[in-house]
FIVEX-343481 format. One record per atom (N, C-alpha, C, O): residue in three letters; x, y, z; atom name. Coordinates in pm, 1 decimal, always signed. Atoms other than C-alpha are relative to their C-alpha. Example, Ala and Ser with C-alpha at 12.3 -4.5 7.8 and 13.67 -1.06 7.14 Angstrom:
- timar c1 c2 c3 vextor
- ALA +89.0 -119.0 +0.0 N .
- ALA +1230.0 -450.0 +780.0 CA .
- ALA +90.0 +120.0 +0.0 C .
- ALA +193.6 +118.1 +66.5 O .
- SER -82.0 -119.0 -6.0 N .
- SER +1367.0 -106.0 +714.0 CA .
- SER -77.0 +109.0 +73.0 C .
- SER -26.1 +219.8 +89.9 O .
//
This chain:
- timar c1 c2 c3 vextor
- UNK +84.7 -118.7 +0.0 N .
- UNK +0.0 +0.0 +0.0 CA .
- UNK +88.6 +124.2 +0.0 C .
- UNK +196.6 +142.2 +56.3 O .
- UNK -106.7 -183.9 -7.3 N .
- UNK +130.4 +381.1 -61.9 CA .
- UNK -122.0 +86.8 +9.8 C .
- UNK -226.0 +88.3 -56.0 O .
- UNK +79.3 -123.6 -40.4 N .
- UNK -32.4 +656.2 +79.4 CA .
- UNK +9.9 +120.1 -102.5 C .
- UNK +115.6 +182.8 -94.9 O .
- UNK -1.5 -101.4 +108.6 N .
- UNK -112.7 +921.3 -226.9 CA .
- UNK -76.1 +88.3 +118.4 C .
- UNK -129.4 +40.5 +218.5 O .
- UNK +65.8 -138.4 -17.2 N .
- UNK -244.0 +1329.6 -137.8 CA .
- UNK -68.7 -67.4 -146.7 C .
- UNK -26.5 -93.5 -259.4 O .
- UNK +147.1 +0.4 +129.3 N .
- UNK -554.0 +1254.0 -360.9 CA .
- UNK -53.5 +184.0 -43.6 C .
- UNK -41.8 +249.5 -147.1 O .
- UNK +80.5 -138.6 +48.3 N .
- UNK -745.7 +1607.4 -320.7 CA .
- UNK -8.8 +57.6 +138.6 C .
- UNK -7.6 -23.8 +230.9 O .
- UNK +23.2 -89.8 -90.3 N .
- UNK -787.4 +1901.2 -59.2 CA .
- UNK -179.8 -28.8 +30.1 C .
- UNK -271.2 -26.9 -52.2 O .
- UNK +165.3 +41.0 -46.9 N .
- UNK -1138.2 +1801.9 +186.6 CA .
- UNK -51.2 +94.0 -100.9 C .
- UNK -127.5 +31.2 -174.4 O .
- UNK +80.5 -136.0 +77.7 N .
- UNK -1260.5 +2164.0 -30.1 CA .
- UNK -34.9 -65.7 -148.2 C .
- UNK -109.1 -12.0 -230.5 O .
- UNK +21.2 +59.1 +167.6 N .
- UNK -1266.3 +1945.7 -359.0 CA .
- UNK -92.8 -58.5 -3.6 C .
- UNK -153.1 -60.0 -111.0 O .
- UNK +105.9 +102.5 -3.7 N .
- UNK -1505.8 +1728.4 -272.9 CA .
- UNK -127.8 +22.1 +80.8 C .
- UNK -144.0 -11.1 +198.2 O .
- UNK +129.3 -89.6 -97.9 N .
- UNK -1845.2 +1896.5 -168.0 CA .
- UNK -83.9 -110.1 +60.2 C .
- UNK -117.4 -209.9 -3.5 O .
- UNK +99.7 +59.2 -98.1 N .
- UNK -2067.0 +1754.4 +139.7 CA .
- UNK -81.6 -42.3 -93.5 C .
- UNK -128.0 +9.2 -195.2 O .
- UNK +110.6 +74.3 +53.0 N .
- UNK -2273.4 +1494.2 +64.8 CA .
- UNK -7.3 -24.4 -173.2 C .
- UNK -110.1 -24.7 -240.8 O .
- UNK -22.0 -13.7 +83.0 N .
- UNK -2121.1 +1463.9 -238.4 CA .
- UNK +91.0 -102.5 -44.8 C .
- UNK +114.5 -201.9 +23.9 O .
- UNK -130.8 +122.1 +79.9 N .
- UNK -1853.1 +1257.8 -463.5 CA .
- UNK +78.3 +39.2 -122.2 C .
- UNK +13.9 +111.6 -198.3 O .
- UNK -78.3 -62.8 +73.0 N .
- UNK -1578.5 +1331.9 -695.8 CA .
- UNK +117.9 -137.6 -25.8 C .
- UNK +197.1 -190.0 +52.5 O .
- UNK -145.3 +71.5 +33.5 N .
- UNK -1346.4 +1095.5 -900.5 CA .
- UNK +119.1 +67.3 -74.3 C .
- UNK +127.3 +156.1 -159.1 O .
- UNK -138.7 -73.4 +26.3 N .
- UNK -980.8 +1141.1 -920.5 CA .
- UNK +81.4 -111.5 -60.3 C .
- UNK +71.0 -212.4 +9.4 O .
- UNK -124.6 +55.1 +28.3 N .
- UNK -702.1 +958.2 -1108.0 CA .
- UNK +108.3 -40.5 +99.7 C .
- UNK +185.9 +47.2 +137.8 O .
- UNK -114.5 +30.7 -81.6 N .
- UNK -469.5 +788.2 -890.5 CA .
- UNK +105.1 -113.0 -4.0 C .
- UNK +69.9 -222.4 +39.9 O .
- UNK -103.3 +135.2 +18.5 N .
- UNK -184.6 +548.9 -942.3 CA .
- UNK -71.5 -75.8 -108.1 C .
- UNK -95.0 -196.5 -101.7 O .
- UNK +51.5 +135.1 +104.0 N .
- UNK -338.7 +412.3 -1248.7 CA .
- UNK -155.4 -13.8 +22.6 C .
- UNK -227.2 -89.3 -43.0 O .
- UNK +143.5 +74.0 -22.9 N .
- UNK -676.7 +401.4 -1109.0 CA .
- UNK -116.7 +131.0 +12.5 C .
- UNK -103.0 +253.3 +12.7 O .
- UNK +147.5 -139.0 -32.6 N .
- UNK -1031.6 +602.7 -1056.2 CA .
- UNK -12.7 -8.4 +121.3 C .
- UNK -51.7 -110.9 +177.3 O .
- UNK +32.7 +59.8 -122.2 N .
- UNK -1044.8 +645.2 -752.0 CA .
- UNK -151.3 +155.3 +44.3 C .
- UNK -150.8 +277.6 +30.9 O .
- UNK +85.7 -106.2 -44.2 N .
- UNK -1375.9 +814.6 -615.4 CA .
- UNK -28.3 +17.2 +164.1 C .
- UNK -62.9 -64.8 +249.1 O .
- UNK -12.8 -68.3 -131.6 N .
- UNK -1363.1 +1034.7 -313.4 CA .
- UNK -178.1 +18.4 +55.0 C .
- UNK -259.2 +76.4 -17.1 O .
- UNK +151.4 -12.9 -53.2 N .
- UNK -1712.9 +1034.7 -133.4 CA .
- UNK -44.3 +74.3 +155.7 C .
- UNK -7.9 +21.5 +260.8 O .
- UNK -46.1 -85.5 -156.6 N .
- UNK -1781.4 +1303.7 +177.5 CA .
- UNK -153.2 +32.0 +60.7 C .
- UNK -236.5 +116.9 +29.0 O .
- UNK +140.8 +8.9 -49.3 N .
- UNK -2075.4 +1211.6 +398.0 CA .
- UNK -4.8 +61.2 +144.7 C .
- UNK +101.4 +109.1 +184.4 O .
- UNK -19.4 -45.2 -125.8 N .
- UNK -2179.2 +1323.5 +760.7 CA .
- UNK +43.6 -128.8 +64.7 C .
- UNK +72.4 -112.2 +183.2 O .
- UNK -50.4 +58.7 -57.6 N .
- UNK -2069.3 +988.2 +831.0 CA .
- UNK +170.7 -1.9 +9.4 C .
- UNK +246.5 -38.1 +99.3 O .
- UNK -176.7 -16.8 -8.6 N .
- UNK -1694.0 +1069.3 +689.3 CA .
- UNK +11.0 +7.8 -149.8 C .
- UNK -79.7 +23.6 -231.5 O .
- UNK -35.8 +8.5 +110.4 N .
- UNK -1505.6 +1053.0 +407.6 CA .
- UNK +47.1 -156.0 -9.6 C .
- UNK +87.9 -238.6 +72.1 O .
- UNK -34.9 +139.0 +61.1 N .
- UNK -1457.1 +758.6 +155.4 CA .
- UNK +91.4 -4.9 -85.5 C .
- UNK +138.6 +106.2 -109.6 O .
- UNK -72.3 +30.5 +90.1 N .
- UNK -1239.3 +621.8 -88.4 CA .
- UNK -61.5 -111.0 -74.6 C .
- UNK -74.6 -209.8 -2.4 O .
- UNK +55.5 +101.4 +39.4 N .
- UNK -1402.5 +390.8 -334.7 CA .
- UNK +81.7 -35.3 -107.2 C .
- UNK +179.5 +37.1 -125.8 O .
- UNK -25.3 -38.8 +122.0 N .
- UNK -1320.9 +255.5 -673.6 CA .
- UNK -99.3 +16.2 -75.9 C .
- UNK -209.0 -34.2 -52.1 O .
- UNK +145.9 -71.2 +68.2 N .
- UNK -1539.4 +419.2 -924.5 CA .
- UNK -56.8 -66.6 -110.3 C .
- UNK -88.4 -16.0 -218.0 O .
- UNK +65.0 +34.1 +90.1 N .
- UNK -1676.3 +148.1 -1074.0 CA .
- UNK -99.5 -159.5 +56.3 C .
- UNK -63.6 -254.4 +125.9 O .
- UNK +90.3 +71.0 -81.3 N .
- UNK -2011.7 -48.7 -1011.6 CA .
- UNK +55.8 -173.0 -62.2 C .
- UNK +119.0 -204.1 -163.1 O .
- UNK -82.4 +112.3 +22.1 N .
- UNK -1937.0 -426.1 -972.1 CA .
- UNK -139.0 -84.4 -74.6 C .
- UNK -142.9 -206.8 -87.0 O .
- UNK +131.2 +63.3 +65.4 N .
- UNK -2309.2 -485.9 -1153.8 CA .
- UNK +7.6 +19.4 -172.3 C .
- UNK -4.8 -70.7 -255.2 O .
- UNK +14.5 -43.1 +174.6 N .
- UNK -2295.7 -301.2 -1522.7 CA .
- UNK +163.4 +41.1 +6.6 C .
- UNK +205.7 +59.8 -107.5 O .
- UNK -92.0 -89.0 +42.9 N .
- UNK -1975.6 -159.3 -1493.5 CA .
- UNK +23.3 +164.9 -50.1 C .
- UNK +96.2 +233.2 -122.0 O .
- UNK +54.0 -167.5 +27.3 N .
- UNK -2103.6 +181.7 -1493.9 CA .
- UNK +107.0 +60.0 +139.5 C .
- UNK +128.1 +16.2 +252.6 O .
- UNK -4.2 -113.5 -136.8 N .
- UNK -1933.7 +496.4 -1307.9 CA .
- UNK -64.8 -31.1 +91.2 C .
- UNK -176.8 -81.0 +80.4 O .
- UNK +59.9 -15.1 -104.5 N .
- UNK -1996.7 +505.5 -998.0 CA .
- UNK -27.5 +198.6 +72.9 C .
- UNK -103.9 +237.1 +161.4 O .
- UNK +6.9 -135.3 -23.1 N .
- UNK -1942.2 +911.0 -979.1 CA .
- UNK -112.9 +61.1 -18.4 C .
- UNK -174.8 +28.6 -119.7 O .
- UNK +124.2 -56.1 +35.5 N .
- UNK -2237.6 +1129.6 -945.8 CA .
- UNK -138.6 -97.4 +55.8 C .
- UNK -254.4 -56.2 +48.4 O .
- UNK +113.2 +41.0 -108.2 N .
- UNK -2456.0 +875.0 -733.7 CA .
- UNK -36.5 +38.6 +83.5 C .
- UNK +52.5 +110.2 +129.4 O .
- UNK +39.7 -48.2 -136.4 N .
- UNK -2636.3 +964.6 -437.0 CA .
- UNK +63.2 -78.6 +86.6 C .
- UNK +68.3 -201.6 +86.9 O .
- UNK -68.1 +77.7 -146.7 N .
- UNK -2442.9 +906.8 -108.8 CA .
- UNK -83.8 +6.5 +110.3 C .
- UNK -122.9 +117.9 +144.9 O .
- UNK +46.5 -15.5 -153.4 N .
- UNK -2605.9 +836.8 +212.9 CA .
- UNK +4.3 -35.4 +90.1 C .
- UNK -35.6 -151.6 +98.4 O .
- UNK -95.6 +49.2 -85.5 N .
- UNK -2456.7 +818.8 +522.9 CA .
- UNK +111.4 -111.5 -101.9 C .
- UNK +140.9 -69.8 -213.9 O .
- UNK -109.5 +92.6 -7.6 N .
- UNK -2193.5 +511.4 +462.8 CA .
- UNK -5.7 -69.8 -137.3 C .
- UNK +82.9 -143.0 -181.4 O .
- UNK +52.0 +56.7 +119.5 N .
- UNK -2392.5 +424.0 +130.0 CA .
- UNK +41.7 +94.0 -124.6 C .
- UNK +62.9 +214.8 -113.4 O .
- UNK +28.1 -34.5 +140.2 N .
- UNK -2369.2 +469.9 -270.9 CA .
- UNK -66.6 -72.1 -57.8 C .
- UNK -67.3 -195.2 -60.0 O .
- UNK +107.9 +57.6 +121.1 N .
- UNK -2619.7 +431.9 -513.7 CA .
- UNK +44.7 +21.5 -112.5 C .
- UNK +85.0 +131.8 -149.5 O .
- UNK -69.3 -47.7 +141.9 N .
- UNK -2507.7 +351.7 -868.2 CA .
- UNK -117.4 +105.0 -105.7 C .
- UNK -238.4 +96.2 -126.5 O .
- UNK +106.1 -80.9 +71.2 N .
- UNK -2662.1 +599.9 -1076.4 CA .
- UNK -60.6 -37.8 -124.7 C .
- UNK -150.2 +19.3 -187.0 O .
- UNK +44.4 +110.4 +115.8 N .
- UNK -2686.4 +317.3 -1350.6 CA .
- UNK -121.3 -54.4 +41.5 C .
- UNK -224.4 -35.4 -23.1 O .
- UNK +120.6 +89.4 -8.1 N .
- UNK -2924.2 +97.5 -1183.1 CA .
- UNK -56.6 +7.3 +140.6 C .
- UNK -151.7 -52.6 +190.8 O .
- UNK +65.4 +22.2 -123.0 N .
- UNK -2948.6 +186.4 -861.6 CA .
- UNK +60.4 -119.5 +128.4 C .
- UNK -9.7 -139.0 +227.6 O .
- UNK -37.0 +96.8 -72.0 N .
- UNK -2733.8 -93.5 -676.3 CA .
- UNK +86.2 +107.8 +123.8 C .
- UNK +144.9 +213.8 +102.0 O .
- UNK -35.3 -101.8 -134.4 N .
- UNK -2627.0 +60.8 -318.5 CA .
- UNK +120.7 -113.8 +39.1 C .
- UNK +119.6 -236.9 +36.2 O .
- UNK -131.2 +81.4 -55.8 N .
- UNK -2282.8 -47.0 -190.3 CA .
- UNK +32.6 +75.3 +157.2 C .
- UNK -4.8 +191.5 +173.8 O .
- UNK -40.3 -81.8 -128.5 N .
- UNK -2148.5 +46.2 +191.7 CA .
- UNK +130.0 +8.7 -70.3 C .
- UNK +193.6 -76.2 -132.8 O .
- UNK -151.4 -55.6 +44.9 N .
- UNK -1843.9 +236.6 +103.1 CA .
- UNK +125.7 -60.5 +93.4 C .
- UNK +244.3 -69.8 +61.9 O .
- UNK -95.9 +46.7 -179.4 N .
- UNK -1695.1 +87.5 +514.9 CA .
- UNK +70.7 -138.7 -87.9 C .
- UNK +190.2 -164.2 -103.4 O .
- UNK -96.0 +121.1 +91.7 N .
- UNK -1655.4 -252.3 +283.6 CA .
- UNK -11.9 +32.1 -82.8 C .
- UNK +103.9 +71.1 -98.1 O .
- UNK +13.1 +58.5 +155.7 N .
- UNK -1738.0 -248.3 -63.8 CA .
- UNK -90.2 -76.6 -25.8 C .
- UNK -96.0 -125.4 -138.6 O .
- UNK +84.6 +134.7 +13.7 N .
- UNK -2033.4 -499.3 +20.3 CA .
- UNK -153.5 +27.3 -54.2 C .
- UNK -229.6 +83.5 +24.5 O .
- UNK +109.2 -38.0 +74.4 N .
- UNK -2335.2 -463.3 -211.8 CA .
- UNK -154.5 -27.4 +63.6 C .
- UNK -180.0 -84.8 +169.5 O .
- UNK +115.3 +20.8 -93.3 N .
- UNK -2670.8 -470.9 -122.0 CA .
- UNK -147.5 -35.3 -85.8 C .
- UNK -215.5 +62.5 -117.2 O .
- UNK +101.8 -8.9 +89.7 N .
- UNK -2956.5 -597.6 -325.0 CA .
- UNK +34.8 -137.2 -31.6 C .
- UNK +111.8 -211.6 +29.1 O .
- UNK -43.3 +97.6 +87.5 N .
- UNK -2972.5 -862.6 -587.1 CA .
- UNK +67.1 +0.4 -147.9 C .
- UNK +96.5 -98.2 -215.5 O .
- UNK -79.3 +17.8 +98.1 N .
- UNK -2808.8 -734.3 -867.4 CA .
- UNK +138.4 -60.7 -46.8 C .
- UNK +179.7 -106.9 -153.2 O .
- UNK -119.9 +92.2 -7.7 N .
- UNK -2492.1 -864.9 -769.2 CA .
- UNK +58.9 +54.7 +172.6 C .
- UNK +42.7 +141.6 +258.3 O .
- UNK -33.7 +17.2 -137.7 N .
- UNK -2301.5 -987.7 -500.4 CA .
- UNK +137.4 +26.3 +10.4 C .
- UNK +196.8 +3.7 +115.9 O .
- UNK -145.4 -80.2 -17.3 N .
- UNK -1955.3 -830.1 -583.8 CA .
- UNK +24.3 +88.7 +38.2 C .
- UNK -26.7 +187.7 -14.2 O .
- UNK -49.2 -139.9 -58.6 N .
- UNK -1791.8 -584.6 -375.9 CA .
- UNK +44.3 +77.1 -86.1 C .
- UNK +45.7 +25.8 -198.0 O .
- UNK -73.0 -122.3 +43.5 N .
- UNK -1637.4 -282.6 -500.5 CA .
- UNK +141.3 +44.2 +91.9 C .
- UNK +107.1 +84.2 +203.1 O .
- UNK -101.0 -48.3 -68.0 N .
- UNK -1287.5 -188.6 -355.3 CA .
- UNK +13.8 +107.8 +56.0 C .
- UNK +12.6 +220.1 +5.6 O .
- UNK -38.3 -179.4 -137.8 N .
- UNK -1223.0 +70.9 -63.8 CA .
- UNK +104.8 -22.8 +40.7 C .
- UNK +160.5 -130.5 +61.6 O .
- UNK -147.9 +25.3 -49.5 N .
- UNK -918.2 +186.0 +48.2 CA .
- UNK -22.5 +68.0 +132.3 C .
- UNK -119.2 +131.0 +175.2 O .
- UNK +2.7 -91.3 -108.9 N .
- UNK -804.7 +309.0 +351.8 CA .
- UNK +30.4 +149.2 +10.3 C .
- UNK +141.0 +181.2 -33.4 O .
- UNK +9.1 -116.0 +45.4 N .
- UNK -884.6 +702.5 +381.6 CA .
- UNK +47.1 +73.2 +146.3 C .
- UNK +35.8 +5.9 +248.8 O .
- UNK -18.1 -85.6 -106.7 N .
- UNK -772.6 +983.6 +641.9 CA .
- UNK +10.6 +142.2 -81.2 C .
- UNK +33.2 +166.0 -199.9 O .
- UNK -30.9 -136.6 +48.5 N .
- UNK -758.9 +1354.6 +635.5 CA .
- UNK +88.6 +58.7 +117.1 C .
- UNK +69.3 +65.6 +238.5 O .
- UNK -102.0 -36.3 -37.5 N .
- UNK -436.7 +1499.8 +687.1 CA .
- UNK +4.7 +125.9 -7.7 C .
- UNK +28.8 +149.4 -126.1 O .
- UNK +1.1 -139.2 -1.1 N .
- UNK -444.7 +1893.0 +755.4 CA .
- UNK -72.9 +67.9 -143.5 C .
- UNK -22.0 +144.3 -225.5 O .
- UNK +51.7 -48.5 +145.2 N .
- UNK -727.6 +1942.2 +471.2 CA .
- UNK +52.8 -65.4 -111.6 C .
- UNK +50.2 -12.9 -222.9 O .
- UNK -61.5 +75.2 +111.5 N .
- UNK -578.3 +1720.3 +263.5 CA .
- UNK -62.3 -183.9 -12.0 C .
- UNK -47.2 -260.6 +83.1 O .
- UNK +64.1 +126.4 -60.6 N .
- UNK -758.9 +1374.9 +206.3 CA .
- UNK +106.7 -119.7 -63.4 C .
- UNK +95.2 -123.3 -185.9 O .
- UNK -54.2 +110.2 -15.2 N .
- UNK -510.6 +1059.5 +203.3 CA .
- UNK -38.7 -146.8 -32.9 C .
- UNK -84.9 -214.4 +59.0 O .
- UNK +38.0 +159.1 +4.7 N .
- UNK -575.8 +710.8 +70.1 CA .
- UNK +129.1 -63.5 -49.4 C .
- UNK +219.0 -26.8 -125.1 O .
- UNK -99.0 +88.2 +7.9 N .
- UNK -377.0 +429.8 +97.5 CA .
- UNK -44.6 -89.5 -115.3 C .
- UNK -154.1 -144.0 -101.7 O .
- UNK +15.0 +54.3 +105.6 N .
- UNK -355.0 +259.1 -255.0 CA .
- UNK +39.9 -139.6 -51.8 C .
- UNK +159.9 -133.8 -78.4 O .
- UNK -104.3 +117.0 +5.8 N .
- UNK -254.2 -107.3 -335.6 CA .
- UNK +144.2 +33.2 -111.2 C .
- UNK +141.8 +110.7 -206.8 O .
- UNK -123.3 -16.2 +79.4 N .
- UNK +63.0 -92.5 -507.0 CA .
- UNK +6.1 -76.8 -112.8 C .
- UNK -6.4 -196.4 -86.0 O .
- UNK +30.9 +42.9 +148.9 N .
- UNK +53.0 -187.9 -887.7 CA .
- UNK -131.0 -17.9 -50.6 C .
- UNK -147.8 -51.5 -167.8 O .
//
């Protein structure tokens, strides 16, 4: 794992979501009153974006079909499918939000 500076908390508006490029990957930043997330930005049902879904609390909804994932695992919720989605580990470092990335 390597810890990337992804984006300043100010990039990513409340209750909101924003994907960023990181090491090769999409990574989408998600900023709820439960916290901030790190996801990857892509649903594990159609393969659709995941950017631009509704977040709530700890949840995303794909804006494709509607499949809700907890961002805490990656663990889906419904019956469209039963594949997670990858989360990394996230912190915010003096306004600055932090995720730890797998390496390659």
């Amino acid at each position: 794992m390597a810890k990337q500076r992804i984006a300043a908390l100010d990039d990513v508006p409340e209750g909101g979501n924003k994907a960023f490029d990181a090491c090769g990957k999409s990574v989408l930043l998600c900023r709820t009153g439960a916290g901030v997330f790190a996801i990857e930005n892509m649903c594990s049902h159609a393969f659709a974006h995941l950017e631009g879904g509704k977040v709530r609390g700890p949840h995303i909804f794909c804006p494709l079909h509607g499949v809700r994932f907890d961002m805490r695992t990656g663990a889906p919720n419904g019956t469209l499918t039963k594949k997670p989605i990858a989360v990394y580990p996230v912190s915010v470092e003096d306004g600055e939000i932090v995720v730890d990335l797998p390496d390659g």
